[in-house]
C-alpha positions in Angstrom: 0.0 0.0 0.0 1.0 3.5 -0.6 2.2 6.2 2.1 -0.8 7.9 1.0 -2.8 5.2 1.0 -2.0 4.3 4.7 -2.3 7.9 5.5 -6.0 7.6 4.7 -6.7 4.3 6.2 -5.2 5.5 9.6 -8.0 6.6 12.5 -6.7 10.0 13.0 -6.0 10.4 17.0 -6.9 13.7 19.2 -4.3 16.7 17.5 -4.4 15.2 14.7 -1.6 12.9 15.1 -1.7 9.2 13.3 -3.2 6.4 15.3 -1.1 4.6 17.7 0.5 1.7 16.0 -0.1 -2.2 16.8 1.8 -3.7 19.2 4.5 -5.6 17.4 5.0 -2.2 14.9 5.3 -0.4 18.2 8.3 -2.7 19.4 9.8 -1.9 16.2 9.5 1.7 16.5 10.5 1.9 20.1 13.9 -0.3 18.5 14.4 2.2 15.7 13.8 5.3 18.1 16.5 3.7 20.6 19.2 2.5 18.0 19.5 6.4 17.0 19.3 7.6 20.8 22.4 5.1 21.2 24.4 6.5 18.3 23.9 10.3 19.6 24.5 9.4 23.7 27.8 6.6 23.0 29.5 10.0 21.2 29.0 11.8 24.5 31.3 9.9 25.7 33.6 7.2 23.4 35.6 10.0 22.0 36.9 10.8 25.4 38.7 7.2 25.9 40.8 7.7 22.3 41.8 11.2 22.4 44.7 10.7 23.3 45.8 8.4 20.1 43.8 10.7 18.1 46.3 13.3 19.1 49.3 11.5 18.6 47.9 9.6 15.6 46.5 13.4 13.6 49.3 15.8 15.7 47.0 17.6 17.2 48.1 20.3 19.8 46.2 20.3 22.9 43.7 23.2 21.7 43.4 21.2 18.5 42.1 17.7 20.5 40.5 19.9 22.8 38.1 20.7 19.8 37.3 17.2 18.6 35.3 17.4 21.8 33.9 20.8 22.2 32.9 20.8 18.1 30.5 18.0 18.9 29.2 19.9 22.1 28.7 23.3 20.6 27.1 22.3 17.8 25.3 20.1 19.9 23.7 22.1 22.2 23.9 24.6 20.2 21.0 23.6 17.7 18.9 22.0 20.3 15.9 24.4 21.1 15.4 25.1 16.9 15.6 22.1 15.8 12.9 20.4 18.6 10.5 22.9 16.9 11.6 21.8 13.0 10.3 18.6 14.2 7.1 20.4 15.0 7.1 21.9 11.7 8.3 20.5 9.4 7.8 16.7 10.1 9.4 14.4 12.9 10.5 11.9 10.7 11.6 14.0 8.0 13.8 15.7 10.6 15.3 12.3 11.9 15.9 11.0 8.5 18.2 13.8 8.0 19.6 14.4 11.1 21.0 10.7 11.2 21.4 10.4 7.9 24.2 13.3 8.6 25.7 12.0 11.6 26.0 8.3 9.9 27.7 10.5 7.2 30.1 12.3 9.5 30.8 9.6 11.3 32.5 7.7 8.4 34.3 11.1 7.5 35.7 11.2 10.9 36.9 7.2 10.9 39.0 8.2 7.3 40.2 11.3 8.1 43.5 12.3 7.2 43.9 15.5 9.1 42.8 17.5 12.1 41.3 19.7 10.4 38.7 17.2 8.7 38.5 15.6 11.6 37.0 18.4 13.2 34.8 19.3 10.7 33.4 15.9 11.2 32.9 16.2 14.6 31.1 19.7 14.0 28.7 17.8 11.6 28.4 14.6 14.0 26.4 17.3 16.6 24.7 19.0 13.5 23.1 15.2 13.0 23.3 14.6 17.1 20.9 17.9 17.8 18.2 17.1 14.7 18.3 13.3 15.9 17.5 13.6 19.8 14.4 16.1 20.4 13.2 14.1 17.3 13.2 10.8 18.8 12.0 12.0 21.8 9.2 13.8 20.4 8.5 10.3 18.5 7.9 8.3 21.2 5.4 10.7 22.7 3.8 10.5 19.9 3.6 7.0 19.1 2.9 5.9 22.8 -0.1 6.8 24.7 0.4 8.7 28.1 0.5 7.0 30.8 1.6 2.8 31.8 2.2 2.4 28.1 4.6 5.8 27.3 6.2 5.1 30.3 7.3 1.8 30.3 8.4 3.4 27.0 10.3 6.3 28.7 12.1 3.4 31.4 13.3 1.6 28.1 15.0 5.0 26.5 16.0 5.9 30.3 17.8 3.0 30.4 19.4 3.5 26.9 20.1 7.3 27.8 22.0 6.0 30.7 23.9 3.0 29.5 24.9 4.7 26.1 26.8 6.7 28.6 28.3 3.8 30.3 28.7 1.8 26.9 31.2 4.8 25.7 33.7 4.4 27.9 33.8 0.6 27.7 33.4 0.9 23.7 35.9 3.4 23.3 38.3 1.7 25.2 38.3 -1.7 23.8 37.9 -0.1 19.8 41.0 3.0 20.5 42.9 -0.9 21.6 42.4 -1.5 18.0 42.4 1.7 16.5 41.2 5.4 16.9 39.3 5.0 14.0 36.8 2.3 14.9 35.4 4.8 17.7 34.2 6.6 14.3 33.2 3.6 12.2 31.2 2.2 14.9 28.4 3.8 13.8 28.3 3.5 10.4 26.1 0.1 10.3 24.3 1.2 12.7 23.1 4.3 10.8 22.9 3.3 7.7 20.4 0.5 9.6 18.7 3.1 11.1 18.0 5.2 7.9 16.7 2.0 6.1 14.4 1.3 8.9 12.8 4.2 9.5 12.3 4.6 5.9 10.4 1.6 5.7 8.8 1.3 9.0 7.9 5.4 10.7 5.1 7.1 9.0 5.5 10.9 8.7 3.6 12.8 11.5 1.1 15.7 11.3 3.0 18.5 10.6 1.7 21.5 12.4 1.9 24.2 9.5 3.0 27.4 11.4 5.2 30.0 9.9 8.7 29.3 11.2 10.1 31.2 14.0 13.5 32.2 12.2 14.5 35.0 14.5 14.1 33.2 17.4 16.0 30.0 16.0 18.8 32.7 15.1 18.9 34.1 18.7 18.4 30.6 20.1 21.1 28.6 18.6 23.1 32.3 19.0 22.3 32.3 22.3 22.9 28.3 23.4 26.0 28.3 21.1 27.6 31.3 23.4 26.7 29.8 26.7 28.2 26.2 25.7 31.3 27.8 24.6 31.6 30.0 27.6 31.3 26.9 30.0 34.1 25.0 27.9 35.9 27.7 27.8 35.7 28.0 31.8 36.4 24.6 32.3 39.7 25.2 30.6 40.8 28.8 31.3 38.7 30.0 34.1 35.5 31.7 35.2 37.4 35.1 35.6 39.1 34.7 31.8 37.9 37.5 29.6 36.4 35.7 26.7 34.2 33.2 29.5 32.7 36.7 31.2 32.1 38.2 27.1 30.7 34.5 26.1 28.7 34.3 29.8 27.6 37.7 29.0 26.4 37.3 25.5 24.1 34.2 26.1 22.4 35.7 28.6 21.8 38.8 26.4 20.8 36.4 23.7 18.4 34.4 25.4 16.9 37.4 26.8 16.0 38.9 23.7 14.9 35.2 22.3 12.4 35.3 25.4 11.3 38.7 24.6 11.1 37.8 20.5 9.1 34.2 21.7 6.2 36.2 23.3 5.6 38.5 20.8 5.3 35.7 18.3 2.2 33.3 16.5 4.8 30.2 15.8 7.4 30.9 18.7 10.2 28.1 19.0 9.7 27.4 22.5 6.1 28.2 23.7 6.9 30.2 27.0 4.1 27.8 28.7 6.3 25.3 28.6 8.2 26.5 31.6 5.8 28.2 32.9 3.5 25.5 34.4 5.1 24.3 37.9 5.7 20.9 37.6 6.9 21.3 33.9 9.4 24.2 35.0 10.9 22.1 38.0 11.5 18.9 35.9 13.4 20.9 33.7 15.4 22.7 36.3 16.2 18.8 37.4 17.2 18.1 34.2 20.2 20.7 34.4 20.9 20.1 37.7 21.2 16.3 37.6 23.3 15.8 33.9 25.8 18.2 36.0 26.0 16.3 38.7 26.1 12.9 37.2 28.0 13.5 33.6 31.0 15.8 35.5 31.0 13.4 38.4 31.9 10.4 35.7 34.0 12.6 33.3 36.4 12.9 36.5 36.1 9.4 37.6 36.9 8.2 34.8 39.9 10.4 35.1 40.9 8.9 38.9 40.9 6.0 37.7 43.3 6.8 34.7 46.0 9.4 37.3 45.6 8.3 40.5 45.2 4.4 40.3 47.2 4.1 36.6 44.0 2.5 35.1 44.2 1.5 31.6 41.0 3.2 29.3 39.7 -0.4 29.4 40.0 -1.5 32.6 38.4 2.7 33.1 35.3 1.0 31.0 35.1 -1.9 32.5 35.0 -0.6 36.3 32.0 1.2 35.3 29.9 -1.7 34.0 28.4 -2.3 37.8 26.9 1.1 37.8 25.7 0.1 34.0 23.9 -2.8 35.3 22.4 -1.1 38.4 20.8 1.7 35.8 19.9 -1.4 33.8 17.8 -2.5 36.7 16.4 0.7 37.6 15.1 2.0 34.7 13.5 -1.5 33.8 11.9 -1.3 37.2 11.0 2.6 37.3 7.4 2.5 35.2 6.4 -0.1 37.5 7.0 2.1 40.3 5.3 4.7 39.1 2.0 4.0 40.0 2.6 2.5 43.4 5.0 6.2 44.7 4.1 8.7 41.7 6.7 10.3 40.0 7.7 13.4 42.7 8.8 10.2 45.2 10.6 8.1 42.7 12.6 11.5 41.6 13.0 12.0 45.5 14.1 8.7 45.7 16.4 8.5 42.9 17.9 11.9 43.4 18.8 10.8 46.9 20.7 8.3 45.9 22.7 10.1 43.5 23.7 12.2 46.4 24.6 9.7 48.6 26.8 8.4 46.1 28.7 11.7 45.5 29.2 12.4 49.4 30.2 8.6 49.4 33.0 9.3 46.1 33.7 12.9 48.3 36.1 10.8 50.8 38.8 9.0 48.2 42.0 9.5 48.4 45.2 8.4 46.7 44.9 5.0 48.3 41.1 4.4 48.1 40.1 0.6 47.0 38.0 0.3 44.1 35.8 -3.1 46.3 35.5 -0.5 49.3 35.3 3.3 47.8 34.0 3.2 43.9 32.1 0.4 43.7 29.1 1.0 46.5 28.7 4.7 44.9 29.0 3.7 41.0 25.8 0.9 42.0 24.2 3.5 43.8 24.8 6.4 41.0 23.3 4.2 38.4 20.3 3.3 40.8 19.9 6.9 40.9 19.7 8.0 37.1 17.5 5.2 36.2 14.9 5.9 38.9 15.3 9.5 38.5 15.4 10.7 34.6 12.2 8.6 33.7 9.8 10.5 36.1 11.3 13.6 34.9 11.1 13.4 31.1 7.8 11.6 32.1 6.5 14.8 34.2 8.2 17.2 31.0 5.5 15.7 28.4 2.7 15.0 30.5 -0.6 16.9 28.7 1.5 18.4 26.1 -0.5 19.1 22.8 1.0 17.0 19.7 2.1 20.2 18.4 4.3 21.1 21.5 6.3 17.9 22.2 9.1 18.6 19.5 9.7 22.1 21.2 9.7 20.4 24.8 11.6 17.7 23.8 13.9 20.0 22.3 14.0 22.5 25.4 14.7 19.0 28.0 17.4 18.2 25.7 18.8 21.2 25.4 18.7 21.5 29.1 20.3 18.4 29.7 23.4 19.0 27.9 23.7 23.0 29.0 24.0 20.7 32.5 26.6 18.5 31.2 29.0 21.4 30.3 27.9 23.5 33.5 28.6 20.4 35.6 32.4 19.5 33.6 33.3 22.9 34.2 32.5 23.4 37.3 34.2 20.4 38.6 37.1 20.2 36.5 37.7 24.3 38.1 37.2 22.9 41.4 39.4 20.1 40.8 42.1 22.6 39.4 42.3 24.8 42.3 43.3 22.3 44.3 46.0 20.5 42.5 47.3 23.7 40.3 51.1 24.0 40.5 54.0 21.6 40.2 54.9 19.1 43.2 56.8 16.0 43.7 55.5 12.9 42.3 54.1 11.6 45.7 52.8 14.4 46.6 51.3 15.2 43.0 48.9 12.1 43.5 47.7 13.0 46.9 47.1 16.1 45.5 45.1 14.9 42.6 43.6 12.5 44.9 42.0 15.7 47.5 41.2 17.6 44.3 38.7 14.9 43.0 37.4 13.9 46.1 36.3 17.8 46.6 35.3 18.1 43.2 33.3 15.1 43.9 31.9 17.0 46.8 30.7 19.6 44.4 28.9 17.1 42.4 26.6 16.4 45.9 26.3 20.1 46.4 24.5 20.0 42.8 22.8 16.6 43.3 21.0 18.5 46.7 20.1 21.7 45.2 17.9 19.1 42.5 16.9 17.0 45.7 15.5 20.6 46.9 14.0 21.1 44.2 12.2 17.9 43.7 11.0 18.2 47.2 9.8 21.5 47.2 8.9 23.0 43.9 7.2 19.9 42.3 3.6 19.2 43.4 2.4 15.9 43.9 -1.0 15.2 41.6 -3.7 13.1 42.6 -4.2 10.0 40.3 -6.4 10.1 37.4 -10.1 8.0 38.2 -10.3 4.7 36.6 -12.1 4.4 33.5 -14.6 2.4 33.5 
């Protein structure tokens, strides 16, 4: 049958989305929505492990490699808030078609590059694909599972994905940068060019909510997004008091403020101010900045402790983390059953406690701390934590939301999320610096390093109990729904 002829078969839903899907096509969809949240999350992370014989391997100086990361990142979070709303527009699966169509694309440059230069340019395009891809997928599974038991025992399944992919990188990148830099690139080649062939065949086209497009605001929001990111990387390496993090600081701010003032003037805006408005909404988002700083700056530097203090090899870095891998496993699969039994304000309570007990727990290494005795108890109880607490969150960010909204919101939780992963790295890595900035003996160098992660670590709880606060206080605890008869 034709597309078209489908189109007209399909029972039109409420908003005028298509009609949920039969159960085995909805297994598929949820596989083809997770295999392209995979790609995007593992290139958070497997870079990191192989830097170093991408360096040696390209010459790179250390601003050069530094930028095979922060390309990714800027362009990244850079292009999330617009292009959650060209999903909107313009078609959710035309929007994920290209954007991992691009990244499959870039990801193969990357693995053949011959230069840093290319190799960079690559890694620009990789977040180009990264930030049309995720608000996209989101946005899909919203849309193709109804609220409630079914979307979220949806949500616990990308949850978990969201949280391993995180996990998988390290592990991934280690054992393929054994082999060769280059399979951290080609990796997802197959994968894409799956992906691309399956959604072809298998996700219909959604209603595409015919608006006129917002194209100021997507200037001063990707402006805006693209100035912040870069003054937090820059921080993370230079300072908080260097010049050019103050003018980038300065500038987003500016930005976004006149993006806010350009969205309420507007018909079509690119993030509907009502989306942060509404209490619930506003502090699950809040959460969602909060927590990735925590949690993603917390493992960047562990991974790191590992590597300096204890003389880890990136493998045996990968593999350490596969117990808190297996603990998120568990919670996330278990978090949409929990639901109904604590709601989602006490599972976030729940799962943001542990988080923080596990980064006052990491708070007390040292140079001689015992992986059995000081990592392991916190990495089982950090992965306890993201999978209990993200689901209720993203879960409590598209509750109610019109059909013609959940590409913006997913967009805005996205964006949100990695603004929090560069806020988080660069706030730790500066607290880590103060401490152990300077030369020193050997000896002495390592208990040095050892104090600085343990307070940056301490920083990570300080974050983790401003979002417990938060949760606690701000988010409002809504009496179930009647039974339908």
């Amino acid at each position: 049958m034709s597309e078209r002829g489908q189109s007209s078969t399909a029972t039109r839903a409420a908003g005028g989305e298509p009609a949920a899907p039969h159960p085995p096509r909805k297994a598929l969809i949820l596989g083809i929505i997770l295999t392209c949240q995979l790609m995007v999350v593992l290139d958070v992370t497997i870079v990191n492990i192989a830097l170093p014989r991408v360096e040696q391997d390209l010459s790179f100086s250390a601003a050069g490699g530094a930028w095979v990361l922060n390309g990714y990142t800027l362009a990244f979070g850079g292009l999330l808030l617009m292009a959650g709303r060209a999903g909107d527009a313009f078609g959710r699966r035309r929007i994920l078609l290209a954007g991992i169509t691009l990244f499959t694309i870039a990801s193969l440059v990357g693995g053949v590059a011959p230069a840093a230069g290319v190799l960079i340019a690559a890694r620009v395009a990789q977040g180009v694909g990264a930030a049309l891809t995720a608000p996209s997928v989101l946005a899909l599974l919203a849309s193709n599972f109804s609220e409630g038991a079914e979307r979220n025992k949806a949500l616990g399944t990308f949850s978990m994905v969201l949280g391993l992919g995180l996990t998988l990188g390290f592990v991934l990148g280690g054992a393929l940068a054994s082999a060769s830099w280059r399979w951290v690139f080609f990796v997802n080649v197959p994968f894409g060019a799956i992906a691309v062939v399956l959604i072809l065949l298998y996700l219909r086209e959604t209603e595409r909510h015919q608006a006129r497009f917002d194209t100021v605001g997507a200037l001063l929001s990707t402006a805006g997004m693209v100035a912040l990111v870069y003054a937090l990387i820059h921080a993370a390496s230079d300072g908080w008091s260097n010049g050019v993090t103050i003018g980038g600081l300065v500038l987003g701010v500016v930005l976004l403020v006149a993006f806010v003032a350009v969205e309420r003037g507007t018909g079509a805006p690119i993030m509907p101010l009502r989306l942060v408005t509404e209490r619930n909404r506003a502090a699950a988002y809040l959460n969602n900045l909060l927590l990735p700083a925590a949690t993603t700056g917390m493992l960047f530097l562990l991974s790191q402790y590992m590597q300096e203090v204890h003389g880890y090899g990136p493998l045996r870095t990968g593999v350490a983390f596969l117990p808190q891998a297996a603990a998120q496993f568990i919670a996330a699969r278990t978090a949409p059953k929990l639901v109904p039994k604590l709601g989602a304000k006490r599972l976030t309570l729940l799962g943001t406690a542990l988080v923080l007990v596990a980064a006052a727990w990491l708070s007390q290494v040292g140079a001689d701390s015992a992986y059995p005795v000081h990592l392991l108890g916190p990495l089982i109880l950090l992965g306890a934590g993201l999978g209990m607490s993200f689901m209720p969150l993203t879960m409590t960010v598209l509750a109610g939301l019109p059909p013609a909204e959940s590409g913006a919101a997913s967009g805005l939780l996205q964006a949100m999320q990695q603004m929090g992963v560069s806020l988080g790295v660069a706030v730790l890595i500066t607290v880590y610096g103060s401490v152990v900035r300077g030369a020193a003996p050997d000896g002495v160098q390592r208990t040095l390093q050892a104090h600085g992660f343990a307070d940056a670590f301490g920083t990570a709880a300080v974050l983790a109990a401003a979002a417990l606060l938060v949760a606690a206080i701000v988010i409002q605890t809504r009496k179930p729904a009647p039974a339908k008869a």
